[in-house]
Biopython code that builds the backbone (N, CA, C, O; Angstrom):
import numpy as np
from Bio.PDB.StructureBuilder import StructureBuilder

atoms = [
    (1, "UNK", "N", (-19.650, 2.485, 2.607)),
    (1, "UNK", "CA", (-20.856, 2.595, 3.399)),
    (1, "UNK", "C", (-21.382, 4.037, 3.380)),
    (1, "UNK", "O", (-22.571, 4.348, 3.310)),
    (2, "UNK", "N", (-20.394, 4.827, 3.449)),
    (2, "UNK", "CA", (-20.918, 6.259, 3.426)),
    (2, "UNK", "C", (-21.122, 6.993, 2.356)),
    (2, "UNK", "O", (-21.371, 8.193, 2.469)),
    (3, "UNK", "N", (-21.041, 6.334, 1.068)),
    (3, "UNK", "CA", (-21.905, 6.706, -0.430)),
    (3, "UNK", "C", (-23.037, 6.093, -0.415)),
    (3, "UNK", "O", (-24.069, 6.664, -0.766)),
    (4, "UNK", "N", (-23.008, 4.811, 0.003)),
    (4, "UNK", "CA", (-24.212, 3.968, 0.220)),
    (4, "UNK", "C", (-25.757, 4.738, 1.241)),
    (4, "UNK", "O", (-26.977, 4.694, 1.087)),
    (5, "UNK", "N", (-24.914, 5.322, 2.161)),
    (5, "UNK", "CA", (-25.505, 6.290, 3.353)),
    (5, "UNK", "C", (-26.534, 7.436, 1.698)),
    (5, "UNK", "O", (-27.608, 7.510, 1.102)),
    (6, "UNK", "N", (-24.976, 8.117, 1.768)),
    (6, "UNK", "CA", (-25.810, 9.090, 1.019)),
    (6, "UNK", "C", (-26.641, 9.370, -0.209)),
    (6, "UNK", "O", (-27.161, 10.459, -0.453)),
    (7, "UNK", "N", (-26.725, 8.220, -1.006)),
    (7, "UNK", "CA", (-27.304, 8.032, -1.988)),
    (7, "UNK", "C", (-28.712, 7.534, -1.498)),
    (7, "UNK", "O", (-29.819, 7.877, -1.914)),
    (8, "UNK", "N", (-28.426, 6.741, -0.622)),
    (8, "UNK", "CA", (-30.012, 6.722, -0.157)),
    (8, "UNK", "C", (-30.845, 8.172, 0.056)),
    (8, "UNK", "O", (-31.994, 8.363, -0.342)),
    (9, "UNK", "N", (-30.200, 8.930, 0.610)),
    (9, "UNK", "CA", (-31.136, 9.922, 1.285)),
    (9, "UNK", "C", (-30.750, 11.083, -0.412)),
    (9, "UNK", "O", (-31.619, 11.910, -0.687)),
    (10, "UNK", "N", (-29.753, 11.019, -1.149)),
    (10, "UNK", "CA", (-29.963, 12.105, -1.926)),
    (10, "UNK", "C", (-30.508, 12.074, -3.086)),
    (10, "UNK", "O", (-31.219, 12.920, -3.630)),
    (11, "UNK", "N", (-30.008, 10.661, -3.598)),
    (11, "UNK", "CA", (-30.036, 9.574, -4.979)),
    (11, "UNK", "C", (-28.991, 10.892, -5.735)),
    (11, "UNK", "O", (-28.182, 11.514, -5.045)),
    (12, "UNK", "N", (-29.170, 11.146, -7.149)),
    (12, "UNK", "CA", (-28.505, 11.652, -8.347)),
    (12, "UNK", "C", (-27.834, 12.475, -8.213)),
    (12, "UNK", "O", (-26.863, 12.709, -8.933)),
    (13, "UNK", "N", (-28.379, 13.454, -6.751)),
    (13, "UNK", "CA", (-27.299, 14.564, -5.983)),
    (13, "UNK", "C", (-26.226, 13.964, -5.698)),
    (13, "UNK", "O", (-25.519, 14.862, -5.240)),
    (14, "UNK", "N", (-25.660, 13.043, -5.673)),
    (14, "UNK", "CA", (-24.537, 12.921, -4.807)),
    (14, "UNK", "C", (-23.111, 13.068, -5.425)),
    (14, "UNK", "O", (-23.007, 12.874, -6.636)),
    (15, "UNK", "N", (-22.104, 13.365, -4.764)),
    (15, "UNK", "CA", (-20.812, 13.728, -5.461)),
    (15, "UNK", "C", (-19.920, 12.407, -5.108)),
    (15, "UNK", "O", (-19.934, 11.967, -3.958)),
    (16, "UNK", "N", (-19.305, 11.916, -5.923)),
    (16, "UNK", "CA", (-18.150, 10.673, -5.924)),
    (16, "UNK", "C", (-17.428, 11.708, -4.942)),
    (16, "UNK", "O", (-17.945, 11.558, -3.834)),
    (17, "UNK", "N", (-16.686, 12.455, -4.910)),
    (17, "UNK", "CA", (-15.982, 13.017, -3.785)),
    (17, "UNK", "C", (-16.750, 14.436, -2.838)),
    (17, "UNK", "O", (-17.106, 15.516, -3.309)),
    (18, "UNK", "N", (-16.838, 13.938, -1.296)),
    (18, "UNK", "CA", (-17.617, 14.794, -0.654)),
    (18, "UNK", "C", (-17.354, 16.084, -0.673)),
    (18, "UNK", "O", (-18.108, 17.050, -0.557)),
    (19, "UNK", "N", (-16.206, 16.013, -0.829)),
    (19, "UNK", "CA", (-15.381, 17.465, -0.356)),
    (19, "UNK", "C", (-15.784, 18.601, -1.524)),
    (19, "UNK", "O", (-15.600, 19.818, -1.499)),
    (20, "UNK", "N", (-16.420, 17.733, -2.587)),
    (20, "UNK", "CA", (-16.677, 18.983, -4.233)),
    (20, "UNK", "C", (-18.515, 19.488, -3.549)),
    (20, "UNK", "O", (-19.191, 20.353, -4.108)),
    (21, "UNK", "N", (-18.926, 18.808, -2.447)),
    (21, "UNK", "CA", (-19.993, 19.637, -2.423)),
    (21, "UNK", "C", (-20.151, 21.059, -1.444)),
    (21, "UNK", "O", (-21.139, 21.777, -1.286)),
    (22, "UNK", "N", (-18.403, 21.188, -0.704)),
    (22, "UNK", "CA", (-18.491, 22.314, 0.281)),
    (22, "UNK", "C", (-18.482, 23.950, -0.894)),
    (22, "UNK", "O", (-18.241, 24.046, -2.098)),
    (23, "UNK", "N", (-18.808, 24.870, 0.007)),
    (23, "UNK", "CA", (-19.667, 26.027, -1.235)),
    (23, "UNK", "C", (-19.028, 26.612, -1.841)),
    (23, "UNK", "O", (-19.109, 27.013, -3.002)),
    (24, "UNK", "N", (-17.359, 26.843, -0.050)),
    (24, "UNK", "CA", (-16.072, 27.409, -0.954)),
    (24, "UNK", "C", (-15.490, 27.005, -1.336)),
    (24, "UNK", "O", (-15.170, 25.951, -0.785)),
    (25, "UNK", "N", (-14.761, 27.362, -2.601)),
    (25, "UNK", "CA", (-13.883, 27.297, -3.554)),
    (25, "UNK", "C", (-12.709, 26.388, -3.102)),
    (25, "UNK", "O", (-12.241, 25.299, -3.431)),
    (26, "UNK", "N", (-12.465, 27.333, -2.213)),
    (26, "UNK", "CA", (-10.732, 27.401, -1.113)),
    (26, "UNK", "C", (-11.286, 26.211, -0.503)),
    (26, "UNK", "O", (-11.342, 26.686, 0.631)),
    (27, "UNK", "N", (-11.656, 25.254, -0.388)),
    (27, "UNK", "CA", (-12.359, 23.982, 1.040)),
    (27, "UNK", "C", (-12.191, 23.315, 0.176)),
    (27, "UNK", "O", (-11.287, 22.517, 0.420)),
    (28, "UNK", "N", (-12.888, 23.130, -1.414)),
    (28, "UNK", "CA", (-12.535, 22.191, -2.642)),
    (28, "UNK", "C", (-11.259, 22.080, -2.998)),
    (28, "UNK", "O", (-10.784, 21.049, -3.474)),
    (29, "UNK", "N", (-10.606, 23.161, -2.786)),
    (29, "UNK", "CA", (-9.228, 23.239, -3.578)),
    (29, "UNK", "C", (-8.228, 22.441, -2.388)),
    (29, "UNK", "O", (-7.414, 21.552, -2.640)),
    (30, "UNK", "N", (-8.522, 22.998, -1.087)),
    (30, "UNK", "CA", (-7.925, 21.867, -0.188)),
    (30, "UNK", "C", (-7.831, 20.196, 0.112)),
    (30, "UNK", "O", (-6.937, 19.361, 0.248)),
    (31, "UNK", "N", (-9.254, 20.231, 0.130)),
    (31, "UNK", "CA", (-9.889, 18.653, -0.622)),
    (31, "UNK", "C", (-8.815, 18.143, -1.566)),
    (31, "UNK", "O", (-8.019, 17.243, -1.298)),
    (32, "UNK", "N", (-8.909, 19.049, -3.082)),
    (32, "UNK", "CA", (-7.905, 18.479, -4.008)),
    (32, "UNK", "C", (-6.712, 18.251, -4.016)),
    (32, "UNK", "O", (-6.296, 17.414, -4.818)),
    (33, "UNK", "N", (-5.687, 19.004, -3.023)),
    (33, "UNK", "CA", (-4.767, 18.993, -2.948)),
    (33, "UNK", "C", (-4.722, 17.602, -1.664)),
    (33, "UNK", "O", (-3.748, 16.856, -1.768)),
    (34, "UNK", "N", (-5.578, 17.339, -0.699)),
    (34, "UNK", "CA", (-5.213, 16.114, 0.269)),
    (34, "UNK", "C", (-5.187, 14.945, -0.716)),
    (34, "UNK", "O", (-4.161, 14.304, -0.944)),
    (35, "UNK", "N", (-6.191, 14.739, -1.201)),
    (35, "UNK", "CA", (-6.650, 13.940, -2.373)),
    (35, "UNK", "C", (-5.297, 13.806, -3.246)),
    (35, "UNK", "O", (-4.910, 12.640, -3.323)),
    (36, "UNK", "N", (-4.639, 14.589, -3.800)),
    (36, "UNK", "CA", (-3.394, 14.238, -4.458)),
    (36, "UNK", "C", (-2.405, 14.275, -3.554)),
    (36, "UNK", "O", (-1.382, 14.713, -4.080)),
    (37, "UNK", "N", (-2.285, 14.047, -2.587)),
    (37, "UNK", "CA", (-0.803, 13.930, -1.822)),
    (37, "UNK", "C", (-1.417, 12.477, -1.466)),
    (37, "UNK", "O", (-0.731, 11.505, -1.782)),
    (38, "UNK", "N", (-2.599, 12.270, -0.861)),
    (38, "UNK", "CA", (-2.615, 10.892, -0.254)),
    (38, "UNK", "C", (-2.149, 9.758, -1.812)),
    (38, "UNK", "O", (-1.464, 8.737, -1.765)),
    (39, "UNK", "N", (-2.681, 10.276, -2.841)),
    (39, "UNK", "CA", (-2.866, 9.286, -4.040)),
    (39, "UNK", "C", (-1.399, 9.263, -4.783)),
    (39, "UNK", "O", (-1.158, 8.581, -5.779)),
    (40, "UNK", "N", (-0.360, 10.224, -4.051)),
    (40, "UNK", "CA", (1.054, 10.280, -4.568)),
    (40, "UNK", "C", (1.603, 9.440, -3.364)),
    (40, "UNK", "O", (2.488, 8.636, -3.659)),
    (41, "UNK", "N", (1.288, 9.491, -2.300)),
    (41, "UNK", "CA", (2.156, 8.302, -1.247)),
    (41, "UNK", "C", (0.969, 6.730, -1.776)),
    (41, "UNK", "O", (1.518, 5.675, -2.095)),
    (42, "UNK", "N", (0.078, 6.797, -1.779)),
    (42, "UNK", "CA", (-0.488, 5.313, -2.052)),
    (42, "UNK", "C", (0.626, 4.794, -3.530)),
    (42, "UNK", "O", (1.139, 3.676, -3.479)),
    (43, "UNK", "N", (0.856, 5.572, -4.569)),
    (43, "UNK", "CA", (0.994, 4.635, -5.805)),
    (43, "UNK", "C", (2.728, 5.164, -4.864)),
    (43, "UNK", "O", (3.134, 4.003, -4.809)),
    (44, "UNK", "N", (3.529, 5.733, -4.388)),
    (44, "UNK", "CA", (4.726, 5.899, -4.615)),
    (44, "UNK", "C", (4.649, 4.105, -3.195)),
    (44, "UNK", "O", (5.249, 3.043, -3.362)),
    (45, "UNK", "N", (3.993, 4.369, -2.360)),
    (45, "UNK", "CA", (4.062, 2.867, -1.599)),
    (45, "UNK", "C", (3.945, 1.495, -2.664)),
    (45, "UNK", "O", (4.811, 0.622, -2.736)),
    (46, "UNK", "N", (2.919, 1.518, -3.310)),
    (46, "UNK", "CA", (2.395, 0.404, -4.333)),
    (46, "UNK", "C", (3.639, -0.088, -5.138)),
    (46, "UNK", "O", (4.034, -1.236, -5.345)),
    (47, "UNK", "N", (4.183, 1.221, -5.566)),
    (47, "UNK", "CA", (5.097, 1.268, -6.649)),
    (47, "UNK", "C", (6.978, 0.648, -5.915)),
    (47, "UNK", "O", (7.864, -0.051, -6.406)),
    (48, "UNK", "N", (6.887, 1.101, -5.084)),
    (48, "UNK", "CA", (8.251, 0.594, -3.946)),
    (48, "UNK", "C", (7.943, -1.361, -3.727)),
    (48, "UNK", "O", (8.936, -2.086, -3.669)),
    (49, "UNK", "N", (6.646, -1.928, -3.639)),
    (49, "UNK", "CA", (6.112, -3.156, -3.345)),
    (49, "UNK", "C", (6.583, -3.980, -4.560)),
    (49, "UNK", "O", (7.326, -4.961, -4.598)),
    (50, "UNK", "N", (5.913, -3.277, -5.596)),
    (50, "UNK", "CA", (5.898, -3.659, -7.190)),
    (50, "UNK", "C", (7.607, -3.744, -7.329)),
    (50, "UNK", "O", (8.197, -4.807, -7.523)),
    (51, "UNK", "N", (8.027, -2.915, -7.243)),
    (51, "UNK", "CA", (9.786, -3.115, -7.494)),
    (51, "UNK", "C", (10.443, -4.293, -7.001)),
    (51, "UNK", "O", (11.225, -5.099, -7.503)),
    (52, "UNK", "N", (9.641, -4.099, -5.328)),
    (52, "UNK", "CA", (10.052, -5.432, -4.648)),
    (52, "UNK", "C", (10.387, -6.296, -5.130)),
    (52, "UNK", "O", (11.518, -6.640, -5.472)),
    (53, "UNK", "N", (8.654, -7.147, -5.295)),
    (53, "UNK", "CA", (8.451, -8.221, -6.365)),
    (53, "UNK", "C", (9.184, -8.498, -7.254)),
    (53, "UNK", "O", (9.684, -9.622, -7.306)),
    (54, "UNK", "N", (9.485, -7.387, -8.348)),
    (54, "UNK", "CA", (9.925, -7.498, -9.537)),
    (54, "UNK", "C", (11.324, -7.810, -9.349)),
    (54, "UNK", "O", (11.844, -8.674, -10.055)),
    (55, "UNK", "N", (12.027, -7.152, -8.409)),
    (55, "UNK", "CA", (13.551, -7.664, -7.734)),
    (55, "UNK", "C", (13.558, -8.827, -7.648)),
    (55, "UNK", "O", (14.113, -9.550, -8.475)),
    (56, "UNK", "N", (12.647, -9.440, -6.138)),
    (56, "UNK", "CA", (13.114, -10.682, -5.891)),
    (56, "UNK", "C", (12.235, -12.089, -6.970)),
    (56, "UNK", "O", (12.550, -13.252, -6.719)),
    (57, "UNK", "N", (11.484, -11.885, -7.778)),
    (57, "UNK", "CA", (11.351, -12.494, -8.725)),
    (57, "UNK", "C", (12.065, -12.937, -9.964)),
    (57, "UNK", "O", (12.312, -14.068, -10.383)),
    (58, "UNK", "N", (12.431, -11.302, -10.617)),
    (58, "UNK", "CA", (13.406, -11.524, -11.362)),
    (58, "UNK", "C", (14.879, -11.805, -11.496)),
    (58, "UNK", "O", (15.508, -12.733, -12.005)),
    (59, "UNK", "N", (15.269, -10.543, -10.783)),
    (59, "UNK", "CA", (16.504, -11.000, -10.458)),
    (59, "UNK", "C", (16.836, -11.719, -8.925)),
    (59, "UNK", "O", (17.592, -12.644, -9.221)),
    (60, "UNK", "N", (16.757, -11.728, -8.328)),
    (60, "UNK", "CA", (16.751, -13.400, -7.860)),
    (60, "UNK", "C", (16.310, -14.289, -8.299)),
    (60, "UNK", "O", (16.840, -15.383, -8.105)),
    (61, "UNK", "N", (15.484, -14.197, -8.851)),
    (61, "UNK", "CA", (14.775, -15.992, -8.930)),
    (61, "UNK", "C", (15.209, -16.438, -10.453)),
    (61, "UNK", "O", (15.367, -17.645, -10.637)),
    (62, "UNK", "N", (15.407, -15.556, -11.534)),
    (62, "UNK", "CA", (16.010, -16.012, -13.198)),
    (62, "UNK", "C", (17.691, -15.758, -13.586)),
    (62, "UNK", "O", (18.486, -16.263, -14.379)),
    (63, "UNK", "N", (17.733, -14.668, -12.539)),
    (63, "UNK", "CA", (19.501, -14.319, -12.959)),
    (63, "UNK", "C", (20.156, -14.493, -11.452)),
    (63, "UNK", "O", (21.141, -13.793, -11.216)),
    (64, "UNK", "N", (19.754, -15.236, -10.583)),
    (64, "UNK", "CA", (20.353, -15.793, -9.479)),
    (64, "UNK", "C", (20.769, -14.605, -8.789)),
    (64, "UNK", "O", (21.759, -14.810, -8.088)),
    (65, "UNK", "N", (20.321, -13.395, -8.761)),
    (65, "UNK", "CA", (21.791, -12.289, -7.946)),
    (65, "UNK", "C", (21.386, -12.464, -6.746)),
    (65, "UNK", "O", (20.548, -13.286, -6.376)),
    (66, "UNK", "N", (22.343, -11.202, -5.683)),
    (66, "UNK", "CA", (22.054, -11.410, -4.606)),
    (66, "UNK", "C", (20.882, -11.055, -3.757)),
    (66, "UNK", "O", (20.290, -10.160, -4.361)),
    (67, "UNK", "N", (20.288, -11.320, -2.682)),
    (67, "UNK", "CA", (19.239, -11.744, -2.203)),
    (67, "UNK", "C", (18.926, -9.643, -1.537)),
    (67, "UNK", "O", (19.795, -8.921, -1.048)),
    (68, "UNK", "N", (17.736, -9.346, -1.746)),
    (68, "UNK", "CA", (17.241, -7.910, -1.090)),
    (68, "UNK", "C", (17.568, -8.067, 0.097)),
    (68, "UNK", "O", (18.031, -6.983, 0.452)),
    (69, "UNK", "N", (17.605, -8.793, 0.948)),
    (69, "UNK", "CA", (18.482, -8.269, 1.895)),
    (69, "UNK", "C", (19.315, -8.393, 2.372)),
    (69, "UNK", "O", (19.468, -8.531, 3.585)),
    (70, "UNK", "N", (20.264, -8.375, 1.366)),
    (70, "UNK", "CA", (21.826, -7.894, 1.691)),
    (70, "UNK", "C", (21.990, -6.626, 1.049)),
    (70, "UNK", "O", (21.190, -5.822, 0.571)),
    (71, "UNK", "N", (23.570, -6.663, 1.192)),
    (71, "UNK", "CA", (23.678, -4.901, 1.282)),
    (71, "UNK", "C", (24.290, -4.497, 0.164)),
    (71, "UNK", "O", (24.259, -3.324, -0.210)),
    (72, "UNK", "N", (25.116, -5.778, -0.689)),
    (72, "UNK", "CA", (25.034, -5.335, -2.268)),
    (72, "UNK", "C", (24.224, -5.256, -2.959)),
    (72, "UNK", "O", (24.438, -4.539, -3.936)),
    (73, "UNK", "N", (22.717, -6.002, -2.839)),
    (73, "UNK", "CA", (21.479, -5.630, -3.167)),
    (73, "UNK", "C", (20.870, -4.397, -3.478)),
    (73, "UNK", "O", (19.982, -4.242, -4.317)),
    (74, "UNK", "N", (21.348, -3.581, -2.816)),
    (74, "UNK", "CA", (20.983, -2.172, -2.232)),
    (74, "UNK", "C", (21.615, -1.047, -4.041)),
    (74, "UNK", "O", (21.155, -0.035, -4.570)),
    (75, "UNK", "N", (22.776, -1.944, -4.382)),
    (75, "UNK", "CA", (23.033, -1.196, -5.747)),
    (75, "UNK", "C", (21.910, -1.209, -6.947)),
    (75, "UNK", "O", (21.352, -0.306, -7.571)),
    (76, "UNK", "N", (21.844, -2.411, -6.982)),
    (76, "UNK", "CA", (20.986, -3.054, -7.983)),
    (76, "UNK", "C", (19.874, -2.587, -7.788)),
    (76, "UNK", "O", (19.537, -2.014, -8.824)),
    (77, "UNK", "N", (18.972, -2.498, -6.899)),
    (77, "UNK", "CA", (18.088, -2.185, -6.400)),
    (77, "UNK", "C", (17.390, -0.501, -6.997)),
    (77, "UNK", "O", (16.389, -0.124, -7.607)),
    (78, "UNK", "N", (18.748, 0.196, -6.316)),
    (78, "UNK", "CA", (18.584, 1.556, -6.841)),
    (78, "UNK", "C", (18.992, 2.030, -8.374)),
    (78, "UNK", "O", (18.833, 3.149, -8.863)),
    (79, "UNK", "N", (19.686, 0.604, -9.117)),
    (79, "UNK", "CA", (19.744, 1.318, -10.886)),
    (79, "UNK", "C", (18.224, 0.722, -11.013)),
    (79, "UNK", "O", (17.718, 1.171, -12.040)),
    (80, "UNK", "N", (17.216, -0.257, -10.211)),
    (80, "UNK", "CA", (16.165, -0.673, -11.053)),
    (80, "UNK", "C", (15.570, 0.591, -10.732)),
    (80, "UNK", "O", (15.309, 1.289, -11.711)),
    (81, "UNK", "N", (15.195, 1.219, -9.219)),
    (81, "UNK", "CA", (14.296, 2.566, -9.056)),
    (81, "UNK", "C", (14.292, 3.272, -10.199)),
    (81, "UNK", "O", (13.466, 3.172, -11.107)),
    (82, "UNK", "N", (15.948, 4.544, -10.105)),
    (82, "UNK", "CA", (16.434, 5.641, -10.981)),
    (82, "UNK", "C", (15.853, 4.920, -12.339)),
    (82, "UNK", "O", (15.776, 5.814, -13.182)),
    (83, "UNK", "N", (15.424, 3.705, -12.885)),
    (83, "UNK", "CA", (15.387, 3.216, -14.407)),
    (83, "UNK", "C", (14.123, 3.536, -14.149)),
    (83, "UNK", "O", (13.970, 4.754, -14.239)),
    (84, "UNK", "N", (12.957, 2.850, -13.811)),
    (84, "UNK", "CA", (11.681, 3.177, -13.884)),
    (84, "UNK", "C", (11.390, 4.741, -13.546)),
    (84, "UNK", "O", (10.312, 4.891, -12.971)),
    (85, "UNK", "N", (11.911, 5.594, -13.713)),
    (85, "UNK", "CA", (11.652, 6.523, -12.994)),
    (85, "UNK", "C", (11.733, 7.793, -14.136)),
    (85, "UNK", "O", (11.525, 9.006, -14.163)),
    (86, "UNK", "N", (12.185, 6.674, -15.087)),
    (86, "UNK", "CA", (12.724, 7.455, -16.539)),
    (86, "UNK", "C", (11.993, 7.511, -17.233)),
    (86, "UNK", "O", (12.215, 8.039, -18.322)),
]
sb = StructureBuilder()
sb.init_structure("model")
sb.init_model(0)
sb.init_chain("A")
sb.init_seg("    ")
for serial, (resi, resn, name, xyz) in enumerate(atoms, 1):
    if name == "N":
        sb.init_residue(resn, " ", resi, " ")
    sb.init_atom(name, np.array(xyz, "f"), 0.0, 1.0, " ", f" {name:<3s}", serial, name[0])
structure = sb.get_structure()
């Protein structure tokens, strides 16, 4: 809504990210750095979900193991993390 906002009133002026139109440098560079911490917890959350899945799909559901929540789970679990991680 609030690109929508501002494209009305600026049209071709407008910046995909607001924060590249403040004047200082140091205000952009802060911008960039929130901008990559939020977008390193979104994919490191996404990416913990995705494992999920891929756990209780695969190995539960084709090689029968034991179920995520139990507590031998918890091995398996962490050689799939440390593997993707490679």
């Amino acid at each position: 809504m609030y690109g929508v906002y501002t494209y009305c009133f600026q049209g071709q002026y407008t910046l995909a990210l607001s924060y590249q139109g403040v004047s200082k440098y140091s205000w952009q560079t802060v911008g960039n750095v929130l901008a990559l911490v939020t977008g390193l917890i979104a994919a490191t959350l996404y990416g913990n979900i995705g494992l999920k899945v891929l756990y209780i799909n695969v190995i539960e559901g084709i090689f029968r193991g034991v179920r995520l929540d139990m507590s031998p789970s918890d091995v398996c679990f962490l050689i799939i993390l440390f593997h993707s991680l490679l």
